[in-house]
Short mmCIF file of the C-alpha atoms (twelve columns), coordinates in Angstrom:
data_MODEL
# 
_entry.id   MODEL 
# 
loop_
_atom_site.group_PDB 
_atom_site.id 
_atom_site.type_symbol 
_atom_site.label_atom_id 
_atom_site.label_alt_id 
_atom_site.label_comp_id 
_atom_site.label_asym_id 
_atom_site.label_seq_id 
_atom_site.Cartn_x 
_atom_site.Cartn_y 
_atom_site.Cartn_z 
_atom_site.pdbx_PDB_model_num 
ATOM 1  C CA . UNK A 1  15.818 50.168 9.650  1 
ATOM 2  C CA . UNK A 2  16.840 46.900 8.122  1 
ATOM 3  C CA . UNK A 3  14.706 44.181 8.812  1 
ATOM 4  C CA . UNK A 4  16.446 40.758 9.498  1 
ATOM 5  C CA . UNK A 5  15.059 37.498 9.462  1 
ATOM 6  C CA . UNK A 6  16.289 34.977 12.646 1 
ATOM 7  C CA . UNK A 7  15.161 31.909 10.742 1 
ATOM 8  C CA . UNK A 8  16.505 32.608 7.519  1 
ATOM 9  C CA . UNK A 9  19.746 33.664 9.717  1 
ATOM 10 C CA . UNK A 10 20.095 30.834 11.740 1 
ATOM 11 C CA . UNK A 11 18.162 27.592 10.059 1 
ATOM 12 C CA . UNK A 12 20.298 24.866 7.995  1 
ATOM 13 C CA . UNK A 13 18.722 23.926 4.621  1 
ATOM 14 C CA . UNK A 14 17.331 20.506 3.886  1 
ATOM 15 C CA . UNK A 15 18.729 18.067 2.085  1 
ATOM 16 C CA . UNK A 16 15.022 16.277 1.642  1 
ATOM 17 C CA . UNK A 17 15.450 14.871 -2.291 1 
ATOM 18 C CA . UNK A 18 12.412 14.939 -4.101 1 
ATOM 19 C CA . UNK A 19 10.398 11.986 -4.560 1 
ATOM 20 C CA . UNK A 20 11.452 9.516  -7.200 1 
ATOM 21 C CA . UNK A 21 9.745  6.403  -6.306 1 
ATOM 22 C CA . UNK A 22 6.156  5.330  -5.652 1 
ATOM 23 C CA . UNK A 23 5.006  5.607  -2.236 1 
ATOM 24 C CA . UNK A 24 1.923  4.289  -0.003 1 
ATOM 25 C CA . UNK A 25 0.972  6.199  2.757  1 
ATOM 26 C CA . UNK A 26 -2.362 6.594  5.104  1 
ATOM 27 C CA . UNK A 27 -2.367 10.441 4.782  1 
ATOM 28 C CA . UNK A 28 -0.284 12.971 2.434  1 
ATOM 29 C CA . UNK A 29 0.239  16.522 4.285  1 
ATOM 30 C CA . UNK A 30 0.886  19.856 2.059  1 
ATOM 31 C CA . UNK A 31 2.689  22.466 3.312  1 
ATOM 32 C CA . UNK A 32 5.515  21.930 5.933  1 
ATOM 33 C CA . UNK A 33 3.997  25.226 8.420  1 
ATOM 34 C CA . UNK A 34 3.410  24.906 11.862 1 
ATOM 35 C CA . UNK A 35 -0.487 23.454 10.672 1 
ATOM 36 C CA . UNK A 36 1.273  20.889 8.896  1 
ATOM 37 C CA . UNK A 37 4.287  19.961 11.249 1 
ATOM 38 C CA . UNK A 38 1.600  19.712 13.383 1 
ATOM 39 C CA . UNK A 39 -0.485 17.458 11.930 1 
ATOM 40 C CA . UNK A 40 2.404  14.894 10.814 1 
ATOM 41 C CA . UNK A 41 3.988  15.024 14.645 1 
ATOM 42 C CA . UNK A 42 0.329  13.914 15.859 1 
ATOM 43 C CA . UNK A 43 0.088  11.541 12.990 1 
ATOM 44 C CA . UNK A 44 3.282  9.825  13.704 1 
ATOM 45 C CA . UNK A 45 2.435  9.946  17.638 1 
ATOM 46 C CA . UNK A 46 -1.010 7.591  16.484 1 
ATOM 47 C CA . UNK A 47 0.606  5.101  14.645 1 
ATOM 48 C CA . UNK A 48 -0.812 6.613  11.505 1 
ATOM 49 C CA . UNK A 49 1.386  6.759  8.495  1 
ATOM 50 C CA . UNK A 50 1.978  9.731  6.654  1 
ATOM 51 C CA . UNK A 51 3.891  11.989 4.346  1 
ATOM 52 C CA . UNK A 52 4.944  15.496 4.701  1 
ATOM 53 C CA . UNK A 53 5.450  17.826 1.342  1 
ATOM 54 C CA . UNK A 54 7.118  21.292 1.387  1 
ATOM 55 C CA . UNK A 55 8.777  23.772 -1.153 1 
ATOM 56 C CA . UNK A 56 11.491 26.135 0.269  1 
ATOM 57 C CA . UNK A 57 12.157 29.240 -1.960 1 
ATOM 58 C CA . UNK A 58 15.026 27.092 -3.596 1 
ATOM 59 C CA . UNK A 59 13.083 24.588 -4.036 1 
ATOM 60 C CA . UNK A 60 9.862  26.119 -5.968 1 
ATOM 61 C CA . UNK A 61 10.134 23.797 -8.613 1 
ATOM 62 C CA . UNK A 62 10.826 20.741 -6.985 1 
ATOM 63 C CA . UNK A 63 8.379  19.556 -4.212 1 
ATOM 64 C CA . UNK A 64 10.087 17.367 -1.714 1 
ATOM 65 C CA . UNK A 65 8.773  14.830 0.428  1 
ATOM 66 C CA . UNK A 66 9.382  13.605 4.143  1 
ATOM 67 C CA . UNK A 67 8.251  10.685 5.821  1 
ATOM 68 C CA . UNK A 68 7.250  11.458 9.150  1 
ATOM 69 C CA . UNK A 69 7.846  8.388  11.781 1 
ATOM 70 C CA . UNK A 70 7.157  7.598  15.406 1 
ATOM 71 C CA . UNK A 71 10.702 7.536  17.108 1 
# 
């Protein structure tokens, strides 16, 4: 049986560069999993701001950085 993987199927990459540039921020979240997603959608629900950082297997090297807002 081959196994498959829907999210690897389906998802579209990033295009998050990394971080060039000094930032300020209230909190800085590691790791982009559900914890972490988590954690930055509540964050940016408070008011409170913070930074998300995740590697994708491309991206092992490089750690990118997203800013996550209250919209």
């Amino acid at each position: 049986m081959k196994r498959t993987s829907i999210w690897r199927d389906t998802s579209v990459p990033s295009d998050y560069s990394c971080l060039r540039e000094h930032i300020t921020t209230d909190v800085a979240i590691i790791g982009g999993g559900i914890t972490g997603i988590t954690a930055g959608y509540l964050l940016a629900k408070a008011g409170i701001k913070s930074m998300m950082s995740s590697t994708t297997s491309n991206q092992v090297k490089e750690r990118s950085w997203q800013r996550m807002e209250r919209k």
